[in-house]
C-alpha positions as CSV (number, residue, x, y, z in Angstrom):
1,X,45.0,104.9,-8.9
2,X,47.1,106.6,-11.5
3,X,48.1,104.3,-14.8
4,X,51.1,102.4,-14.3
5,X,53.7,101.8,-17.6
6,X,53.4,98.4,-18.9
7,X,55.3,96.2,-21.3
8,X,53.3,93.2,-22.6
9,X,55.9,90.5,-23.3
10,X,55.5,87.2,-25.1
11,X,56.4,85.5,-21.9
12,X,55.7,85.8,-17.8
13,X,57.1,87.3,-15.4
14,X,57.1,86.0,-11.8
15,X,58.1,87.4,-8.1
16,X,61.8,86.9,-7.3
17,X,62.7,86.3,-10.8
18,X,65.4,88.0,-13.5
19,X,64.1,89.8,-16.5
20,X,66.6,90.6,-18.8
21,X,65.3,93.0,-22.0
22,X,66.7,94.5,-24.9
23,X,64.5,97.6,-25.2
24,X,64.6,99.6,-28.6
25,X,61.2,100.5,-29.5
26,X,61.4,104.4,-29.1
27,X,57.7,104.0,-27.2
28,X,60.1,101.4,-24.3
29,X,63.4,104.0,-24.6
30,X,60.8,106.9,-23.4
31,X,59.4,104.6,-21.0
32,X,62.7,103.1,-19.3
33,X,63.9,107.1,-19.6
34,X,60.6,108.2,-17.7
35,X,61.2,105.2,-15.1
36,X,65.1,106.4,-14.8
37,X,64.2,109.6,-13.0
38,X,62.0,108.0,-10.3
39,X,63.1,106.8,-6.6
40,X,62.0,103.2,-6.9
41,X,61.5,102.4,-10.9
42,X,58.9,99.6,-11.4
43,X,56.5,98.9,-14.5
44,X,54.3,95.9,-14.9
45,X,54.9,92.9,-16.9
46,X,51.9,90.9,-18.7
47,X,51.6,88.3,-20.8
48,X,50.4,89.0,-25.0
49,X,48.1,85.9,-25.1
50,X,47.6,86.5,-28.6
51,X,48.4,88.5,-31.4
52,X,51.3,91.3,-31.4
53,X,52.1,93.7,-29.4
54,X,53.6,95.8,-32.1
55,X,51.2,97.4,-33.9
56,X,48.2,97.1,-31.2
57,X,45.6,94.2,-31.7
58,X,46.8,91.9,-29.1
59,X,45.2,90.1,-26.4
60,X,47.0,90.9,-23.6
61,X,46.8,88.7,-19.7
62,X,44.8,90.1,-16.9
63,X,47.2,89.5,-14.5
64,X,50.7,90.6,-14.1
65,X,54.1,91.1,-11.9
66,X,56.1,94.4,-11.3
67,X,59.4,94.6,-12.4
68,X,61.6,96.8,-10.6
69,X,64.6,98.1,-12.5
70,X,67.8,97.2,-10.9
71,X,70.2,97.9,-14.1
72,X,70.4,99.8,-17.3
73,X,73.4,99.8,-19.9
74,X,73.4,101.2,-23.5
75,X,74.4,99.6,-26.8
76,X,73.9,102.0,-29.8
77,X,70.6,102.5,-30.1
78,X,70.1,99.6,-27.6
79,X,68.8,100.2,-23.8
80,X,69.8,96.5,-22.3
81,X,67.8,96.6,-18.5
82,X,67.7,93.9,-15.8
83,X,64.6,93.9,-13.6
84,X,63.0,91.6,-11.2
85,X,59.7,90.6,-10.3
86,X,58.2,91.6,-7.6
87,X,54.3,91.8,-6.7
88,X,51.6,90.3,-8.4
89,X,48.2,92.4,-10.0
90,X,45.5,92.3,-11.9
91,X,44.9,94.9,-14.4
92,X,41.6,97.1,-14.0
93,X,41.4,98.3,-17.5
94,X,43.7,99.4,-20.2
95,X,44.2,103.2,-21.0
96,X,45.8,105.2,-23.5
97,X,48.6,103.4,-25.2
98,X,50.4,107.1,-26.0
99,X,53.3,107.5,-25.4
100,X,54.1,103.5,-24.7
101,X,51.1,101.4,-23.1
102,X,49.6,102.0,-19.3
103,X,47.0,100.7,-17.1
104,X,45.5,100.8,-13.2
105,X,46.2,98.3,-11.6
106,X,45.3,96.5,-8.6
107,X,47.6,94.8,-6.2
108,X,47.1,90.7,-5.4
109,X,47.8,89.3,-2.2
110,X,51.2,87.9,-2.1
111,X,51.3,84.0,-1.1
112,X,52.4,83.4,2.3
113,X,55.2,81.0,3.2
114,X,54.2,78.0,5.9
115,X,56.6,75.4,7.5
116,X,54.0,73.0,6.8
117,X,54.8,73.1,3.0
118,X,58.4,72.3,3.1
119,X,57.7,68.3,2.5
120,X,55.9,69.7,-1.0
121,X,58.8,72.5,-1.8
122,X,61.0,69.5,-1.2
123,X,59.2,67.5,-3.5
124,X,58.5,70.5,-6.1
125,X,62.0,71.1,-6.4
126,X,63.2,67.6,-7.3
127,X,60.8,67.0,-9.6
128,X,61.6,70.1,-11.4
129,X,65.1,69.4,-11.6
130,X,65.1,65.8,-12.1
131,X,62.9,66.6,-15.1
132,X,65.3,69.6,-16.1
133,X,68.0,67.2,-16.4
134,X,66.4,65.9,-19.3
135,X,64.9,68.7,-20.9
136,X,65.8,71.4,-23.6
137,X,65.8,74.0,-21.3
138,X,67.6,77.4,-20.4
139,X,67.8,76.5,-17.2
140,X,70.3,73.9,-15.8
141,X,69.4,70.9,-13.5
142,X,71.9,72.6,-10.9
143,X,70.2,76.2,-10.7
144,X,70.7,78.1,-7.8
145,X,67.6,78.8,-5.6
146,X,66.9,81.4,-3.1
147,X,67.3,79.9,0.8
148,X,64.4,81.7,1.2
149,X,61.4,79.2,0.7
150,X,58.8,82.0,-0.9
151,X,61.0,82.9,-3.3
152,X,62.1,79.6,-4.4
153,X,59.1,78.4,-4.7
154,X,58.6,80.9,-7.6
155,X,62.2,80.4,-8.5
156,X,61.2,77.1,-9.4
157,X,57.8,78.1,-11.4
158,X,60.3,79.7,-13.3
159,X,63.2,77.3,-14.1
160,X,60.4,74.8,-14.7
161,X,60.7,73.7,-18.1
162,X,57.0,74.7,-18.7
163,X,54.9,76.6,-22.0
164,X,53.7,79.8,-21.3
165,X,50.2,78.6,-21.0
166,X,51.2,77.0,-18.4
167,X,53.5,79.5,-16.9
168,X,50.5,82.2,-16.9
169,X,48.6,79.3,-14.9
170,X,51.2,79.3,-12.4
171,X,51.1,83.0,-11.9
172,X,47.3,83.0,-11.0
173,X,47.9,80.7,-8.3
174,X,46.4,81.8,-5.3
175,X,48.0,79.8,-2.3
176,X,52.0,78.7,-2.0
177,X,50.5,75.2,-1.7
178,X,48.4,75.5,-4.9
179,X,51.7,76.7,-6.5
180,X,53.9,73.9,-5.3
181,X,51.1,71.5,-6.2
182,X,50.8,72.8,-9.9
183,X,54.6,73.0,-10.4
184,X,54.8,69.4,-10.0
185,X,51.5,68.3,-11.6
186,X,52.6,70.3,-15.0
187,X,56.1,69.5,-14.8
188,X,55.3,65.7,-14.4
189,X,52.6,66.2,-17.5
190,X,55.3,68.0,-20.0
191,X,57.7,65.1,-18.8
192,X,55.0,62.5,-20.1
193,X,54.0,64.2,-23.3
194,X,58.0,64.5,-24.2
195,X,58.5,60.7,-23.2
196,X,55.0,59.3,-25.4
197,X,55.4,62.2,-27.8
């Protein structure tokens, strides 16, 4: 499979989710002006466990989410892009970082929706906002979700008020259920270390 652009962020990226970027590395402006010319632009999205990206010497996630571009505006010498998450993969190896980093890639299955799991979704999605009400947090208590229960579900791993740690966790998940189950079981957690902390 040929190498697919990358951009290792200090943060995840999930399916159905926004990804707003201020690109102004010249590597990213050739990249984003590579991705510009092509029918359907996507790159993937992992997460720098460690280190910085700049520079090389990171430690970067072996799994990630495709962003497909869906806007690009200029500011000076400022590319700001919107994209959004859209399949899940795990990276095969690394290859040449020149001109802006690359790898091959291999698709993950993408979790299947059920009518079985709406009690948990239910549950999943008061829990996260109940604790969002309370929390210093991006995101508002009131968010709007998808009406489609798939991508609410990782709507709500998002607007979870969660670490990145925790975040990547979510994004290895490898049922619906398993996600549901995890978005409440951290959310509750970061709720009690805020209310003995």
């Amino acid at each position: 499979m040929a190498a697919l652009p990358m951009f290792p962020l200090g943060s995840v990226l999930f399916p159905y989710t926004p990804l707003p970027l201020r690109v102004f590395e010249p590597r990213y402006l050739t990249m984003i002006g590579h991705l510009l010319d092509e029918e359907d632009p996507q790159f993937g999205v992992v997460l720098i466990e460690r280190g910085q990206e700049v520079g090389g010497g990171d430690l970067r996630s072996g799994i990630g989410t495709m962003a497909r571009l869906t806007s690009v505006s200029a500011d000076a010498d400022v590319l700001h892009i919107v994209a959004v998450g859209t399949t899940r993969f795990s990276i095969d190896e690394w290859v040449d970082d020149a001109p802006h980093p690359r790898a091959a890639v291999t698709p993950l299955p993408e979790l299947t929706w059920d009518d079985a799991l709406t009690p948990l979704r239910t549950l999943a999605e008061s829990t996260v906002r109940r604790v969002l009400a309370r929390a210093d947090s991006p995101w508002s208590a009131d968010t709007d979700l998808s009406d489609d229960p798939l991508a609410s579900s990782w709507q709500l791993a998002e607007i979870a008020p969660l670490g990145d740690y925790d975040r990547y966790t979510l994004l290895r998940s490898t049922s619906l259920g398993a996600l549901l189950r995890q978005v409440i079981d951290l959310t509750l957690e970061a709720e009690s270390l805020w209310t003995t902390g």
